[in-house]
Structure formats: structure tokens, C-alpha cells
N, C-alpha and C positions, 0 to 999 in steps of 0.2 A: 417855367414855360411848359416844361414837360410832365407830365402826373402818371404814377404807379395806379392811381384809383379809374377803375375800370368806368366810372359814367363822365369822367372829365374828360374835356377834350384841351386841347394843347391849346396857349395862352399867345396865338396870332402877335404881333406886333410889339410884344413884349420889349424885344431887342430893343423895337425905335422908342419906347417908352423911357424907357432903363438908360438910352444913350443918351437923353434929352435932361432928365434928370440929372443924371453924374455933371452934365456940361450944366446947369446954372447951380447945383451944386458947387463945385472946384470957382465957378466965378465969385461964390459969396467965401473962397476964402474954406470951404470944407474939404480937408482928404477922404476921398471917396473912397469902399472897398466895397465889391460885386461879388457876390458870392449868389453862383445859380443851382436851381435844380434841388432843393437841399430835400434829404429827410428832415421828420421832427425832431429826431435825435442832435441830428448834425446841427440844424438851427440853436438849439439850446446848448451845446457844445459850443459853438464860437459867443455866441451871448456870456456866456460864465470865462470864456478868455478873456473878452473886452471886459467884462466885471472887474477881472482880477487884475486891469491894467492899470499904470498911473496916468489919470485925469487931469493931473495938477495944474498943466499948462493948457488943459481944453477950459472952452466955453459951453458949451453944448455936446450932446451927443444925439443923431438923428438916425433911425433908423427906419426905412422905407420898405415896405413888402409890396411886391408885385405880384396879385396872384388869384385865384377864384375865392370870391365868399361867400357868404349867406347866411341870415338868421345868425347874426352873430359870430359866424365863425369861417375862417379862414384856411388853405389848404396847403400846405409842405406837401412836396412830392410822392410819398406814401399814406396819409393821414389828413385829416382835418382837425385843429384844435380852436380854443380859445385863444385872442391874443391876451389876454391877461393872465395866463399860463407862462407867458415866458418874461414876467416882468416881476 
């Protein structure tokens, strides 16, 4: 919601986005976990935790970014990348 990068502005409505989601989320049966505000470090730091988790009893794995983009690319609190950078 929040960005380090000085022409972003702050991501309004985020909260009721993100609450909205988590709730039909947890109805189809998903554990949800919320993690805000990330750098791109910290993003690919919890991606490579879940990696290294056992999946064995999951079905899917979903992961939803809320956040500025453009031409491609997307923006963690400090940075903008590629989302095919962290997969």
C-alpha cells in the first residue's frame, strides 16, 4: 500500500481489496497469509520459504499481489520488477 519510490503514491483502498479477497478466499477452503508493504528482497525471501515447504496435502498454491503496475511490471515497496522474476 505503501512505496519507498518517490513518483508512487500510496495504494487507497488496498485494505478493503485485500479484505475482500482473503474472505472468498478462506470460503473456497484456502489458508490465507497477508503479508504487507514488502521489499523485493523480503518478497522473494518468503516465496523460496513456501518453495521449500511440504505441498503434499495442498491442491493449489495462489498467490495474489496488490499493487502499482505498468508495461509489464509491478512494484514491491522499494523497487519495481518483473513478475516472472520471482517464479
Amino acid at each position: 500500500e505503501h512505496f519507498d519510490i518517490h513518483n508512487l503514491k500510496s495504494r487507497t483502498g488496498t485494505n478493503v481489496d485485500c479484505d475482500n479477497l482473503s474472505k472468498v478466499l478462506k470460503s473456497l477452503g484456502f489458508r490465507v497469509t497477508i503479508l504487507n508493504n514488502l521489499k523485493f528482497e523480503d518478497v522473494n525471501r518468503y516465496l523460496q520459504q513456501v518453495a521449500e515447504m511440504d505441498h503434499t496435502e495442498n491442491d493449489c498454491l495462489l498467490m495474489a499481489v496488490l499493487s502499482h503496475g505498468e508495461m509489464g511490471m509491478l512494484y514491491a515497496k522499494d523497487t519495481h520488477y518483473k513478475p516472472d522474476t520471482l517464479w
